[in-house]
C-alpha positions in Angstrom: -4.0 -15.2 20.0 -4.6 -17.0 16.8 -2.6 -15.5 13.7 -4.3 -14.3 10.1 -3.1 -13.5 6.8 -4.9 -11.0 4.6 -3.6 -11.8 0.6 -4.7 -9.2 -1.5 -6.1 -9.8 -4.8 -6.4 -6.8 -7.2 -4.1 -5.6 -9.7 -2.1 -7.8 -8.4 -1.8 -11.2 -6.4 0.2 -9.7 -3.0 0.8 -12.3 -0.1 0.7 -11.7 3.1 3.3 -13.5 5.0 3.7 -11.3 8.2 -0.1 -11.6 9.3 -1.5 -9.9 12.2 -3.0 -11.7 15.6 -6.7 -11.7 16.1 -9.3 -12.9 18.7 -11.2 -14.9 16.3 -12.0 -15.1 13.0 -14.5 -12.5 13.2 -12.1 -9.8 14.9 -9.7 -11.1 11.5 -12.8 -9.9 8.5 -13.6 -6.8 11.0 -9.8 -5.9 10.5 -9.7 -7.3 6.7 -12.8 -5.0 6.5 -10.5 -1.6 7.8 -7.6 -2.6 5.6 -9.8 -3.3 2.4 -11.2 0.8 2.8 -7.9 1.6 3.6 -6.5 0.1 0.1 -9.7 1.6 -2.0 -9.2 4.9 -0.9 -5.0 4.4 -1.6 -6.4 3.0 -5.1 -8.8 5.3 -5.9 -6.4 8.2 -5.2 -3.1 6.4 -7.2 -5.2 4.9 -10.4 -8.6 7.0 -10.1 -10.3 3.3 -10.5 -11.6 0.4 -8.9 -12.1 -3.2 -9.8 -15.3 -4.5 -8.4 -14.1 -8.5 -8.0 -11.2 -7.5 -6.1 -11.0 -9.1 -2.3 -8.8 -10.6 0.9 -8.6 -13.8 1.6 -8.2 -14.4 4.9 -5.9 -17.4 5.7 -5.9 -19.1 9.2 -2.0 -19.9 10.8 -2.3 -23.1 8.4 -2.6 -21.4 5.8 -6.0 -22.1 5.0 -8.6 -20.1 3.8 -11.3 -19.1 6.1 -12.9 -16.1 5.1 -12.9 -13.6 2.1 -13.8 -9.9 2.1 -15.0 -8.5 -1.2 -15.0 -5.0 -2.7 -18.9 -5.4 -2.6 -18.8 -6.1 1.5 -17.0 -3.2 2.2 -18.0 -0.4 0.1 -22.2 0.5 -0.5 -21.9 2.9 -3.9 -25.5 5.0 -4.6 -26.8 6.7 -7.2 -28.1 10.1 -7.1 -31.0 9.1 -5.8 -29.6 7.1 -2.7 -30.7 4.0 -4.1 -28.0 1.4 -3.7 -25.9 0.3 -6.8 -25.4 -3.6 -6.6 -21.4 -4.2 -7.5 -21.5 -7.5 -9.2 -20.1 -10.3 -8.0 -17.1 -12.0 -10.4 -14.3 -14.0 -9.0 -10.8 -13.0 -9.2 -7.7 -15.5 -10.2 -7.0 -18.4 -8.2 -4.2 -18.2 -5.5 -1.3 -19.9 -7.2 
């Protein structure tokens, strides 16, 4: 099975140099999908805040980027109404 990395841009720039095996690239942003909610809900409880530009990059075993998963992609926020609140999109710092 091919290998993925998920780094983590927030707060903080956190690399992921363990990775996970996946089927395919699509079974990696289903699974960057699950951690993202995962980390929101450990954010939201530890800072009571959330930064909408934050996202995974999804690396391949070369190391390259092949897919990104963005707060917006994961989480559908709406108001009191149930109308859907658009997060806007804003790009995070570069991968150093």
């Amino acid at each position: 099975m091919p290998k993925f990395f998920f780094n983590v841009f927030n707060s903080e720039i956190t690399t992921d140099y363990d990775g996970i095996e996946a089927r395919d690239i699509e079974d990696a942003k289903l699974r960057a999908r699950r951690e993202f909610r995962s980390l929101i809900a450990a954010t939201v409880i530890d800072t009571a805040e959330l930064i909408t530009d934050h996202r995974i990059d999804i690396l391949n075993s070369e190391r390259e980027r092949v897919g990104q998963v963005y707060l917006r992609d994961v989480l559908t926020i709406r108001d009191p109404q149930g109308q859907k609140i658009d997060l806007p999109a804003k790009s995070s710092p570069k991968p150093r």
